[in-house]
C-alpha positions in Angstrom: 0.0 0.0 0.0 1.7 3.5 -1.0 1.1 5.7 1.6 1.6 9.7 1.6 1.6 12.1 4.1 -0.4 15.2 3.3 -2.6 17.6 4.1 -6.2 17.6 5.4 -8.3 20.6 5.0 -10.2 21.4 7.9 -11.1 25.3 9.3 -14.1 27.5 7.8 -14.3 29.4 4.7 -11.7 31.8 3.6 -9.7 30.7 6.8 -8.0 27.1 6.1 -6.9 25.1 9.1 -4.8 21.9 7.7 -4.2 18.7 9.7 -0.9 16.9 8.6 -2.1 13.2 7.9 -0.7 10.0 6.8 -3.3 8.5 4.3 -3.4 5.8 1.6 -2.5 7.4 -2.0 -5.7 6.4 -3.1 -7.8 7.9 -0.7 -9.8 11.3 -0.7 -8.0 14.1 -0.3 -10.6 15.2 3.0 -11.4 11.7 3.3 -10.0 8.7 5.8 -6.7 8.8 7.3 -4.1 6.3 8.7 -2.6 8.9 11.7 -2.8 12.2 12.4 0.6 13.7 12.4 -0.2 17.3 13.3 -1.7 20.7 12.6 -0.5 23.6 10.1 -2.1 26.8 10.6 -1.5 29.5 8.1 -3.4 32.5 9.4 -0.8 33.1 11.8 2.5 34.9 11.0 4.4 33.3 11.3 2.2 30.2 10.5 1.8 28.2 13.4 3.2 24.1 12.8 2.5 21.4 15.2 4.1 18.3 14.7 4.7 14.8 16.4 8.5 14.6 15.1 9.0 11.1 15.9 5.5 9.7 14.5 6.5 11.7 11.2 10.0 10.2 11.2 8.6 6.7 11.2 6.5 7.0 8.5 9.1 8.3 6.6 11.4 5.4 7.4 8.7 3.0 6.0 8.4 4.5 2.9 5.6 7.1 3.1 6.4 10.1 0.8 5.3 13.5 1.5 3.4 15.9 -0.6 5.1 19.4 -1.6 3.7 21.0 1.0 3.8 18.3 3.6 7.4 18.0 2.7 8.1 21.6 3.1 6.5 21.4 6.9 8.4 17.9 7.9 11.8 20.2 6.5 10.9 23.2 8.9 10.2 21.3 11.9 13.5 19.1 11.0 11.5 15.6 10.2 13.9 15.2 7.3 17.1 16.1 8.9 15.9 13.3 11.7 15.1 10.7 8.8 18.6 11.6 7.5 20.3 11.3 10.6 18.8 8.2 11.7 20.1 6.6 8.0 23.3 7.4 9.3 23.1 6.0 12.9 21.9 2.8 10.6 25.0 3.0 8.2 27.5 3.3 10.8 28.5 6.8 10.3 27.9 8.7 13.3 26.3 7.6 16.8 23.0 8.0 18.2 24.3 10.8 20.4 25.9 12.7 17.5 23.0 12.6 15.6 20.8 14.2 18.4 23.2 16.6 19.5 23.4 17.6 15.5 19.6 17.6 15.7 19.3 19.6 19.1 21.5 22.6 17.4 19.9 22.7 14.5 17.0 22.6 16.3 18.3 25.7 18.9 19.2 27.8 15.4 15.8 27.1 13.8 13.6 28.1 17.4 16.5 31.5 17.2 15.7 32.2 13.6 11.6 31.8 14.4 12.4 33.8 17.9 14.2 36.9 15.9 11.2 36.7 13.1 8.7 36.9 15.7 10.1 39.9 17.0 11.4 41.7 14.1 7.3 41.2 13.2 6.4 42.3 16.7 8.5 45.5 16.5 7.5 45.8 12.8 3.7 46.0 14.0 4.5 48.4 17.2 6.5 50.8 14.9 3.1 50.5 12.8 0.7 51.0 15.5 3.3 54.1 16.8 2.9 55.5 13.4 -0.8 55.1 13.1 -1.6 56.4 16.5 1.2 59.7 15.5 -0.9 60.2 12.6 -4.2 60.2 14.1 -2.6 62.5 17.0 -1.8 64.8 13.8 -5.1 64.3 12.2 -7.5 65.3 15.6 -4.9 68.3 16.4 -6.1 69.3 12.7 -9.4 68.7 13.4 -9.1 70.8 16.9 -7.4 73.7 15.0 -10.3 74.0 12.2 -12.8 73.1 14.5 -11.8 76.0 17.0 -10.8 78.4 14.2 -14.6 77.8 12.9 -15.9 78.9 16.3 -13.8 81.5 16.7 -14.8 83.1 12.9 -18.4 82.1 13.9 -18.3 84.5 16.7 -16.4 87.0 14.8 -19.6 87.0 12.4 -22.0 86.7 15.0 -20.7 89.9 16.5 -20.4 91.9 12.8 -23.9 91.2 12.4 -25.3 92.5 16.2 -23.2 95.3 15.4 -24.3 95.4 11.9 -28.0 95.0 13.5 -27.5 97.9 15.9 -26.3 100.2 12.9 -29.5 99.5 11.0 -31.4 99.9 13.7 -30.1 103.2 14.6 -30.7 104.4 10.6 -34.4 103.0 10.8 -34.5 104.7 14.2 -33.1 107.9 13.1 -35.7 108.0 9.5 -38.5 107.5 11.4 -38.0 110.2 14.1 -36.9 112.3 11.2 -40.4 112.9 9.5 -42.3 113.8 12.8 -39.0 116.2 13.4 -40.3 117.5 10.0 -44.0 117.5 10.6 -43.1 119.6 13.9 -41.1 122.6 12.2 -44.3 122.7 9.4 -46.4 123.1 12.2 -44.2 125.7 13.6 -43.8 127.6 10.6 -47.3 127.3 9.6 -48.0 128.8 12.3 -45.9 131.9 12.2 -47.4 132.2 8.9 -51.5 132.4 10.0 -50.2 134.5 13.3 -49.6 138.0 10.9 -52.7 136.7 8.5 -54.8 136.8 12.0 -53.5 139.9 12.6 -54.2 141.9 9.8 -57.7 140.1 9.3 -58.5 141.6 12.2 -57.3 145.2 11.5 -59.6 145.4 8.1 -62.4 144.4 10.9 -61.7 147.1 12.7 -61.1 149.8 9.8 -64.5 148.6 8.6 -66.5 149.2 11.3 -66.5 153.4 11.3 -67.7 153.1 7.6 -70.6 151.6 8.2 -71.4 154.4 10.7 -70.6 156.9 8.5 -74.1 156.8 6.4 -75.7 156.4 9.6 -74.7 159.5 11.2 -75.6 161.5 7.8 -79.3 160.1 8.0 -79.8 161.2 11.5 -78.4 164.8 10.4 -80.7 165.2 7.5 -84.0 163.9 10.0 -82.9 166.9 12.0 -83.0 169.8 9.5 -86.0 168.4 7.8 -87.9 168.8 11.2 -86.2 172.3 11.9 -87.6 173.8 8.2 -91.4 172.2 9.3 
């Protein structure tokens, strides 16, 4: 039976979650499985591997052959530096205890390499968050500024127009006290005016009057003679 060792998709849409599995070849890709050998999570960064070394390992001494992918995951977490090693323990070329000190320092340099990643990422995402929060600092001061430069040019305008109320208020004021100002000097003067016109009515009244006794006066004087000549 040719058996790989693959991966299983598992995880919900648009986020995969992959189990590492040894299955037969001929088998479903999501179908039945001989062992779980782990889990490989790629939303992470880095992606996060989990991986029972020594369960891999055998399969791989009896044969099983990885996919691509699987193979690149068994190479990161040192499955196929093990599998090597252990063909050299076989052969005679190095011990068992050179083979797992070579592993355990290979091993040490991988978990540094990961380690200064993870920072450098860490640091990479603080320097980001530092930048964003500087620029949103920038962006309220900004917003302060226009916002208090409105209020102060909103006042500004509130107080031109009171005083521009007051003015016009003052003119319409003014124009209408201005026609009864008018009205008061016509009276006056009409009234200087009727003040002589009185007066000299009242003179042709009284230069009148002795004419009108005149005739009378004449009458009585004639009467008077007539009954002096009978």
């Amino acid at each position: 039976m040719s058996v790989k060792i693959r991966l299983q998709r598992h995880g919900k849409k648009g986020k995969p979650f992959y189990w590492v599995v040894a299955a037969d070849a001929r088998s479903k890709r999501d179908g039945k499985y001989l062992e779980k050998l782990g889990t490989y999570n790629p939303n992470t960064n880095p992606a996060t591997i989990d991986l029972n070394l020594d369960s891999a390992v055998q399969w791989l001494h009896n044969g099983a052959q990885p996919t691509d992918t699987a193979r690149a995951i068994l190479s990161y977490k040192g499955a196929l530096l093990k599998h090597h090693l252990d063909g050299g323990v076989r052969k005679g070329a190095l011990t068992q205890e050179q083979a797992d000190a070579k592993l355990s320092a290979w091993l040490d340099e991988k978990a540094g390499k990961v380690d200064a990643k993870k920072e450098g990422l860490t640091k990479a995402q603080s320097d980001a968050k530092a930048k964003a929060l500087k620029a949103e600092q920038e962006v309220n001061a900004k917003r302060m500024a226009a916002a208090a430069k409105a209020e102060a040019d909103l006042i500004a305008a509130d107080s031109a127009t009171e005083e521009v109320a007051e003015e016009v208020e003052a003119t319409e004021v003014a124009e209408a006290e201005a026609p009864v100002a008018e009205e008061t000097a016509t009276e006056e003067v009409v009234a200087e005016v009727e003040a002589p016109a009185a007066e000299e009515t009242t003179e042709e009244v009284v230069a009148e009057a002795p004419t009108e006794e005149a005739p009378a006066a004449e009458e009585a004087t004639e009467e008077n003679n007539e009954e002096k000549e009978a």
